[in-house]
Each structure stands twice: as C-alpha cells, then as structure tokens.
C-alpha positions as CSV (number, residue, x, y, z in Angstrom):
1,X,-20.3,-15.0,66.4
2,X,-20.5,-11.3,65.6
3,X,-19.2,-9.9,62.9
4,X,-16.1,-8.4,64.7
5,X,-15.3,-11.8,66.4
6,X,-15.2,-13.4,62.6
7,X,-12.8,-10.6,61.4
8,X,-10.3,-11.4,64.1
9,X,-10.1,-15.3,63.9
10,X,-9.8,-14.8,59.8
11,X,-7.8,-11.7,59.2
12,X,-6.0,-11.9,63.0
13,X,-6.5,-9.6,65.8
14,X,-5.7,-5.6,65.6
15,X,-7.5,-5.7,62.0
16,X,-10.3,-3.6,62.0
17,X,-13.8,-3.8,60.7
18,X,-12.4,-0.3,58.6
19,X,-9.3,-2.1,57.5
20,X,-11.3,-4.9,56.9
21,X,-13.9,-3.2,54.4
22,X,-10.8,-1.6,52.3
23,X,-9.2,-4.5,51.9
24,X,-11.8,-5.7,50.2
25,X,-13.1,-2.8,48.5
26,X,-12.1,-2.6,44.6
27,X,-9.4,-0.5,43.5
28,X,-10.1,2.1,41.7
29,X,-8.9,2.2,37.7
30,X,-7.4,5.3,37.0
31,X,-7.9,5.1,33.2
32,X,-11.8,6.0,34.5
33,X,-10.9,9.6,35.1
34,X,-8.6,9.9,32.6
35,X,-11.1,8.7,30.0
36,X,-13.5,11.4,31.6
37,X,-10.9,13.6,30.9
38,X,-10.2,13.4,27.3
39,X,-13.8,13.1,26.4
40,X,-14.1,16.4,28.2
41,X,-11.3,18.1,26.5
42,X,-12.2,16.7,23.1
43,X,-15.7,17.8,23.3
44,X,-14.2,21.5,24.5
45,X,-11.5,21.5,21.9
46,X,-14.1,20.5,18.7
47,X,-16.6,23.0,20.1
48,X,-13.9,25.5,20.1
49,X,-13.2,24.7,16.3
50,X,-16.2,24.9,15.5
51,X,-17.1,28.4,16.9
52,X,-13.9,29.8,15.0
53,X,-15.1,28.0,11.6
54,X,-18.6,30.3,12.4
55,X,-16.1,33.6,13.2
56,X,-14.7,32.7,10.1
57,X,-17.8,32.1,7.6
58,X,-19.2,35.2,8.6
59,X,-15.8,37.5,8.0
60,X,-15.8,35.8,4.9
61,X,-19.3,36.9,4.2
62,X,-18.6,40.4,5.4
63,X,-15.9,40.4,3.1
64,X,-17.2,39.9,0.0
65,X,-20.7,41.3,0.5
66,X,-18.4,44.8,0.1
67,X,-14.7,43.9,-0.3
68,X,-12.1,46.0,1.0
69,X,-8.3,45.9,3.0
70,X,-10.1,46.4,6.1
71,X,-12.7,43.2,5.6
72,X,-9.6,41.6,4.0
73,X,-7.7,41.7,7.3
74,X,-10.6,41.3,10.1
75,X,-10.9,37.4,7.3
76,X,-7.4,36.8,7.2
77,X,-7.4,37.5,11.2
78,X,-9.9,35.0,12.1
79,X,-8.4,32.2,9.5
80,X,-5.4,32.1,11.9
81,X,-7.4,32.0,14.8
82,X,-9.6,28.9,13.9
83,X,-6.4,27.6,11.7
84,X,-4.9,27.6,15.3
85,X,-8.0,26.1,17.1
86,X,-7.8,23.3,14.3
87,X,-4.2,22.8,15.4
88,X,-5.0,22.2,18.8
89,X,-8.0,19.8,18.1
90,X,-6.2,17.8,16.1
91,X,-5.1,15.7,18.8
92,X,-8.7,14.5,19.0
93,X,-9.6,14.0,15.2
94,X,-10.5,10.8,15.7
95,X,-14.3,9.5,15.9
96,X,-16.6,12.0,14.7
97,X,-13.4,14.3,12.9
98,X,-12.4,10.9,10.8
99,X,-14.6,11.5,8.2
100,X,-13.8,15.4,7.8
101,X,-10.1,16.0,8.2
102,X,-8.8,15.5,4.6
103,X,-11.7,18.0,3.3
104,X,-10.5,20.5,5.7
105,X,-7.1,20.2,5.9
106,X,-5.6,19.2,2.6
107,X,-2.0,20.7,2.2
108,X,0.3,21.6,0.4
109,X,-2.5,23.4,-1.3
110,X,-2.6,22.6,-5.1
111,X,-2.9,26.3,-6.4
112,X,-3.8,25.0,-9.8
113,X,-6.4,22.4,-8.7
114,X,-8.5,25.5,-7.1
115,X,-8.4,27.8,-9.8
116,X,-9.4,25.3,-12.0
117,X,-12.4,24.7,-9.8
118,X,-13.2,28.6,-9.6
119,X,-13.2,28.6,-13.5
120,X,-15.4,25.6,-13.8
121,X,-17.7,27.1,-10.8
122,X,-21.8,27.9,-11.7
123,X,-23.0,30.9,-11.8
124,X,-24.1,30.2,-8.0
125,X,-21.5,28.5,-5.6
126,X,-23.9,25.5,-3.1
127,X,-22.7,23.4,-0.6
128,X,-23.2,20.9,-3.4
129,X,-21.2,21.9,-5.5
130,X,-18.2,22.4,-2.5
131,X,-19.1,18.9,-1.2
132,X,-18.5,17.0,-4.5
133,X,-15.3,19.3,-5.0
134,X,-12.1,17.1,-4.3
135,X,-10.7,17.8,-1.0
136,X,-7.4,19.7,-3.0
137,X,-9.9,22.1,-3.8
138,X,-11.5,23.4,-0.5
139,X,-10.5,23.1,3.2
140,X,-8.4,25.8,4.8
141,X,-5.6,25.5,3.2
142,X,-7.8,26.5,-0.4
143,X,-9.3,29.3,1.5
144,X,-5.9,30.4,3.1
145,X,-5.1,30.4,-0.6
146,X,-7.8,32.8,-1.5
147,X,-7.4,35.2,1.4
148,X,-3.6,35.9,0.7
149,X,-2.8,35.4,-2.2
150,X,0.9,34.5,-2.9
151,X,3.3,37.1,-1.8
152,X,1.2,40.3,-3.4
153,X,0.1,43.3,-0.4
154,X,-3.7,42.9,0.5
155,X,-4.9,45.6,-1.7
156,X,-4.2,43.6,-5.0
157,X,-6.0,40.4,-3.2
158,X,-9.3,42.6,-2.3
159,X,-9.2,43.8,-6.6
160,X,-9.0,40.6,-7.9
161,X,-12.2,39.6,-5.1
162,X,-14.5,42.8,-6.8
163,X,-13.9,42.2,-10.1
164,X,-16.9,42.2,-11.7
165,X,-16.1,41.4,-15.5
166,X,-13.6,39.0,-14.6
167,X,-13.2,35.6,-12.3
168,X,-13.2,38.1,-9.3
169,X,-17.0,37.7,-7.8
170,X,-17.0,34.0,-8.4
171,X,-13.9,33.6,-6.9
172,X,-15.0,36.0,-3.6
173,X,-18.3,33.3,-3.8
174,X,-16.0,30.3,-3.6
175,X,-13.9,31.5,-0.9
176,X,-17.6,32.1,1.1
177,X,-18.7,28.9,0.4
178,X,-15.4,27.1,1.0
179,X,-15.6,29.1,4.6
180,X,-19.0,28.0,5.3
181,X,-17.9,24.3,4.5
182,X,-15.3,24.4,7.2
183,X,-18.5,25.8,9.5
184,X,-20.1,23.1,8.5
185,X,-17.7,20.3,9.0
186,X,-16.5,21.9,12.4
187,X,-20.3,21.9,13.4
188,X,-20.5,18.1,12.7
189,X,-17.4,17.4,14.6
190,X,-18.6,19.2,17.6
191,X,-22.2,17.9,17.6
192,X,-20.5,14.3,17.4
193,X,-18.6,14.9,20.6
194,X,-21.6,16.2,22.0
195,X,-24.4,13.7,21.0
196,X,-22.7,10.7,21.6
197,X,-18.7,10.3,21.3
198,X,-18.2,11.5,24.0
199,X,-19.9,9.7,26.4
200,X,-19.1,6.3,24.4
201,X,-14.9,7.6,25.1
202,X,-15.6,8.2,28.9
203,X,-17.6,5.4,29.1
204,X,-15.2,3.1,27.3
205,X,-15.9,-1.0,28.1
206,X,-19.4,0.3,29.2
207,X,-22.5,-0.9,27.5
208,X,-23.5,1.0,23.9
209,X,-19.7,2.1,23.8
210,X,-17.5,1.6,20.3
211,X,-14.7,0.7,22.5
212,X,-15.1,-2.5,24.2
213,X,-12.9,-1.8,27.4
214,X,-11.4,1.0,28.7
215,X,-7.8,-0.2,27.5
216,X,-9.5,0.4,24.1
217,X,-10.1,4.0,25.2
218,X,-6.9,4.6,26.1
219,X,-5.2,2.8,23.1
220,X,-7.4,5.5,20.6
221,X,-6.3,8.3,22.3
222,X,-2.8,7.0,22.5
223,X,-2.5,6.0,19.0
224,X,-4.0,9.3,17.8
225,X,-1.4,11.6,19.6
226,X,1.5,9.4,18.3
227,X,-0.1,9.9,15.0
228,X,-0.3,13.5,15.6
229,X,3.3,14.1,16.2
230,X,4.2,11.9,13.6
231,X,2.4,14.4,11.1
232,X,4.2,17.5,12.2
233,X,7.6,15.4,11.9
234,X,6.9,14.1,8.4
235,X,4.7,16.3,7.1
236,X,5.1,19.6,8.3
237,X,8.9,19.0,8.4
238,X,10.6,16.1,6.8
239,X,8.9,17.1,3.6
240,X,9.7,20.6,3.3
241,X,13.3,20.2,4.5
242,X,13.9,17.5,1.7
243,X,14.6,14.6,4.3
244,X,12.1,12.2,2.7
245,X,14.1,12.7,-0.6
246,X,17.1,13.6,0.1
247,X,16.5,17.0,-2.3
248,X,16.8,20.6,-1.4
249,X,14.3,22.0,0.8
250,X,11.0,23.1,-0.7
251,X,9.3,25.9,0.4
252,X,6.5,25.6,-1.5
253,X,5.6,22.6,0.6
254,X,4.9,24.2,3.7
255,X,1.9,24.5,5.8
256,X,0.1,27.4,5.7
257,X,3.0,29.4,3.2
258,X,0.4,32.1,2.0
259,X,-0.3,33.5,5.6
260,X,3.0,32.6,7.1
261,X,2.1,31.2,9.7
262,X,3.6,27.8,9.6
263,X,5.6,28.0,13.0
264,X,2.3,29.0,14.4
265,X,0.8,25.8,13.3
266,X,3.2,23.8,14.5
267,X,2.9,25.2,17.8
268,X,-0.5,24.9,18.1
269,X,-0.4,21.5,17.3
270,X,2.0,20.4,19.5
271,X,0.1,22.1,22.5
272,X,-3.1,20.2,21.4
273,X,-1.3,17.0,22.0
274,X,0.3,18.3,25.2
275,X,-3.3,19.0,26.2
276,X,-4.1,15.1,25.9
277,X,-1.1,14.0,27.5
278,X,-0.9,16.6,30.4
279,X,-4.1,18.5,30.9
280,X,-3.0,20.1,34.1
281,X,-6.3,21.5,35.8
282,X,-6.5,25.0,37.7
283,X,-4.7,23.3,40.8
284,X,-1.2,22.1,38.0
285,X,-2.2,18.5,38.2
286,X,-2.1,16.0,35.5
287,X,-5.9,14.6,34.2
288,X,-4.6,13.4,31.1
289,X,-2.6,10.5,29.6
290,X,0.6,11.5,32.1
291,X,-1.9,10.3,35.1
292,X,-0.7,6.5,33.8
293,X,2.3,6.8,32.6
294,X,3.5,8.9,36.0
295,X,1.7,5.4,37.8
296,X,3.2,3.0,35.6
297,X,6.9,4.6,35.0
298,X,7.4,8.2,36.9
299,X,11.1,8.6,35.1
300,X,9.4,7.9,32.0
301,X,6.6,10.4,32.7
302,X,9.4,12.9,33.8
303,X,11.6,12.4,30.1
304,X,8.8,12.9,28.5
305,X,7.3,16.6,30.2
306,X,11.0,17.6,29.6
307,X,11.2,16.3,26.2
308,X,7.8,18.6,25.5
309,X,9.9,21.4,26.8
310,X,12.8,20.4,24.6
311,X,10.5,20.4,21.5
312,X,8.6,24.2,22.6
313,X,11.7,25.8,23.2
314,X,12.8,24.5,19.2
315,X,9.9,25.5,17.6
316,X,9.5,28.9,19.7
317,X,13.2,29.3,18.2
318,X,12.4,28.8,14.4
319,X,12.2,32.2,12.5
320,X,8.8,33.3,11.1
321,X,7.3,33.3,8.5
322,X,8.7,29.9,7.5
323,X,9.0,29.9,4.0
324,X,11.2,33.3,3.6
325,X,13.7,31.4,5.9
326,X,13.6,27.9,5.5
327,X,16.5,27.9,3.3
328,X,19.3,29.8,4.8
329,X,18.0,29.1,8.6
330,X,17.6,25.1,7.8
331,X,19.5,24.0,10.9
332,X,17.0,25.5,13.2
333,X,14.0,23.6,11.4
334,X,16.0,20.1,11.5
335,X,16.8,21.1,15.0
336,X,12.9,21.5,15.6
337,X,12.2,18.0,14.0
338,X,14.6,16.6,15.7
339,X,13.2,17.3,19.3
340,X,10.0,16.6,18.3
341,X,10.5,13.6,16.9
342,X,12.0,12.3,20.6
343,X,9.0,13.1,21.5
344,X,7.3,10.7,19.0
345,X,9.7,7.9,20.0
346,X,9.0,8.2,23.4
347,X,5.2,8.1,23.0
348,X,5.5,5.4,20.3
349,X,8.1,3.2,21.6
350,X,8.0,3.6,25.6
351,X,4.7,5.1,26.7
352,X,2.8,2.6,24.3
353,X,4.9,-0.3,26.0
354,X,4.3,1.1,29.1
355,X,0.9,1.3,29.0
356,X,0.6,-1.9,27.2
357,X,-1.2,0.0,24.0
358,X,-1.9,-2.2,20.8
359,X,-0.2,0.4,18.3
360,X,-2.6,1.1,15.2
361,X,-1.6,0.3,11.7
362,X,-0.8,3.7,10.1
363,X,1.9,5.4,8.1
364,X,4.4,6.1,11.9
365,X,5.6,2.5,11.9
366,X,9.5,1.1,11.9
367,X,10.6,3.1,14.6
C-alpha cells in the first residue's frame, strides 16, 4: 500500500499527504520567541547602562582633574542620561543585576551617611574602600548628591570640589570613585547578559539553563515587571506623597531631588517595562510579553496597552522638578499613582492568571 493509499483509508479521502504532515507537525510555542526576545533586549538594555556608567566615570574624571561650571554641567549631563538608561533597564534587573541594584540605586539618599564617609575617607579613595562602603553611601543617588548639591547654583558645587585646605579634593575623589563603581557594576551586569544569562533566558527549559522550562522564563520576566511597577507606585510615589503613613507629603523623599529630575525617572522606568511587555519591532509588532497575553486574552492585552497610555499621559502631566511642586500640585502625582498602579493590577492580578505565572514572594503582595 503506498503511502498515499494509507493516508486515505486512516485520515479519509480528500486529505492530503500536505495536510497530512501538518497535522502532525508540532505546534510551535510562542513563549520560544518571546524568550529570544527579552534575552535580546535585556542584553541591549544592560549594555546600554553600562556604556552611560563609562560616559559618566570619565566626565567625573574630567571634572575633577580641573573643576569648573563647564566640567560641572557636561557630569551632571551625563548622570541624567545613564540615570535614565538605569530607569529603562530596570525591567531586566534580575539575574546578573541582583547582586548590584541596592549599591547603585539606594534612595532616598542619606546626605549624612555620605559625608560621614567623605570625612572618614584615606588620603587615597580605591575601589576597596567604595566596595566595603554601605550601599547608603555610594550608588547614583550618593553621586547625584555630590554633583548638585542641594538647591545652591553650580558655581558654589565646583568651590567646594577645588578646595584644597578643606574636605573639597577628597570629596571630588569620592564622587570619581563612586562614578567608576557604577562603571564597574554596569560592566558586570552587561558582561552577565552577554556571557551567559542570556542565552540560559532564551534557552529557558533547555539543557545548562537556570530555568527549568520555558514557563519558568516567562514567570521571571513576569514577576520582575510587576515588581518594577510596584516600585515606582510605592516607592517613588506612595512614599513621598505620605500614602504609606497617612503624613504630609515629603519631599525630601524623592528620587533623584538634587537634579530634579524625578518625573524623568519615572518615565524612563515605566518605558523600560513597556519595552518587556510590548517591544514592538521596526514593522509595530509585538515581540514581547503582549505576544501571549494578545494569544491567551486579546481584550486583556487591549486594557492593558491603553492602560500604559493612561499611565504616560499622567506622568507626562506631572510638573517638574518634583520636589518644588509636590506639595501644592499633589493631585497630579496621586493622579499619576493611581494609573500606574492599574497598570500593576492588571499585570499582577490578570496577565499573571492569564498566563498561568507562579507570582514570586516579594514586598507587591495582597492585591
């Protein structure tokens, strides 16, 4: 009997041997590309990072090897650009960035805690001496502390970095080597991605992978944007607008008060995690974590892009800088939260259920 005899007694006439053959073929898991995906955009994002850390130790450098406005402002510039590039990787802190995000991104910087560390500095600032520094004392959010000083113009921030019979050229050391630790720790998280992480996230359920399946994949990368958005809500909002306390917003406990640019944070971190969950490609369509969602619930997938929108539009809308109008503009900051955090219950509650992702055990539980 040949082959296409034995098709049409089984499977009945009319099927053919083509039909035949993808009927049996195995369908394809989409969580394959999408894993490819974030690995790829993970890698891209900590490489990023870790380029702006380098633009950053080296204006730092330039800085204090002959302080002035101008090597004031070209620093200052570049801390907002790699403050922003941390923003956006932050969606991907997970794997190789675990180890490194408290030392870089301890906030709401602890003014006292770093001048006490300046005082008790040697003679000669080493990594060492960074490393075994608390992470309350160095990160960005120390350094942002050094470049702008609290509310004074630029020119008294440069004198206090060229004294030389004061604290002044220890404290323009420290702010060098707290930059070149942020290189450092950027160049680790990238060369993570790179050498290894990566491949192990694409290749999720595969053989010499940390994740044991692909749903394990997926469930990281889940678990770490919920996590994400739950840091802007609580942290970068609930705090400072007194909602954890019920007190009188603070702010003092802002994110990135010195440079003002807290909004700008905010934004950049809520496009990093867009950048997970859509990560449209040149041709507009979805590679990222929408790709199943839009398969497993497409009104879901639909709330949630406008939702995003929802939570842009707020945070375009808040005043800047931050701090100066926290107080008397509060209802546009709760307003902010309060899209974003539908955003966090959407991801938490219904893309995690329908996905079918084992929720971590963090602090973004209850609700």
């Amino acid at each position: 009997m040949s082959y296409t005899t034995w098709a049409t007694v089984v499977f009945g006439a009319g099927l053919s041997i083509a039909a035949l053959a993808l009927a049996c073929a195995p369908e394809e898991d989409p969580r394959e590309d999408v894993l490819a995906y974030l690995a790829e955009a993970g890698t891209a994002a900590s490489v990023d990072f870790a380029s702006e850390g380098e633009a950053l130790a080296e204006a730092a450098r330039s800085l204090c090897a002959a302080p002035s406005v101008e090597g004031l402002t070209a620093a200052q510039e570049r801390w907002r650009v790699a403050r922003a590039a941390w923003g956006r990787s932050l969606v991907f802190a997970f794997g190789p960035a675990t180890d490194h995000r408290s030392a870089l991104d301890y906030w709401p910087a602890r003014t006292d805690t770093i001048e006490a560390a300046i005082a008790a500095a040697p003679a000669t600032i080493d990594a060492a001496y960074v490393d075994n520094l608390g992470t309350s004392a160095k990160g960005m959010p120390a350094l942002e502390f050094l470049l702008f000083g609290i509310d004074v113009e630029a020119a008294v921030v440069v004198d206090g970095l060229r004294e030389v019979d004061g604290s002044g050229t220890i404290r323009c050391a420290y702010a060098v080597a707290l930059a070149d630790d942020v290189a450092l720790r950027g160049e680790a998280i990238a060369a993570g991605w790179e050498e290894g992480f990566a491949d192990e996230l694409a290749d999720a359920g595969g053989e010499g992978s940390r994740y044991a399946s692909r749903k394990e994949g997926i469930d990281a990368a889940v678990n770490r944007s919920i996590d994400t958005v739950y840091e802007i809500v609580k942290g970068r909002l609930d705090g400072p607008l007194g909602n954890l306390t019920g007190a009188a917003p603070d702010p003092e406990a802002l994110e990135s008060r010195f440079s003002g640019a807290t909004v700008a944070d905010v934004d950049a971190v809520l496009r990093g995690v867009w950048s997970a969950y859509d990560g449209a490609g040149d041709d507009g369509e979805a590679r990222g974590i929408a790709v199943l969602v839009a398969g497993a619930d497409p009104e879901l997938n639909d709330r949630i892009y406008a939702q995003y929108g929802y939570s842009l539009e707020a945070v375009a809308a808040l005043p800047s800088p931050a701090g100066a109008n926290l107080v008397d503009q509060r209802d546009l900051f709760q307003t902010a939260r309060d899209e974003i955090d539908t955003l966090r219950r959407l991801l938490k509650l219904d893309v995690a259920g329908a996905l079918g992702v084992t929720l971590s055990l963090s602090d973004n539980d209850g609700d």
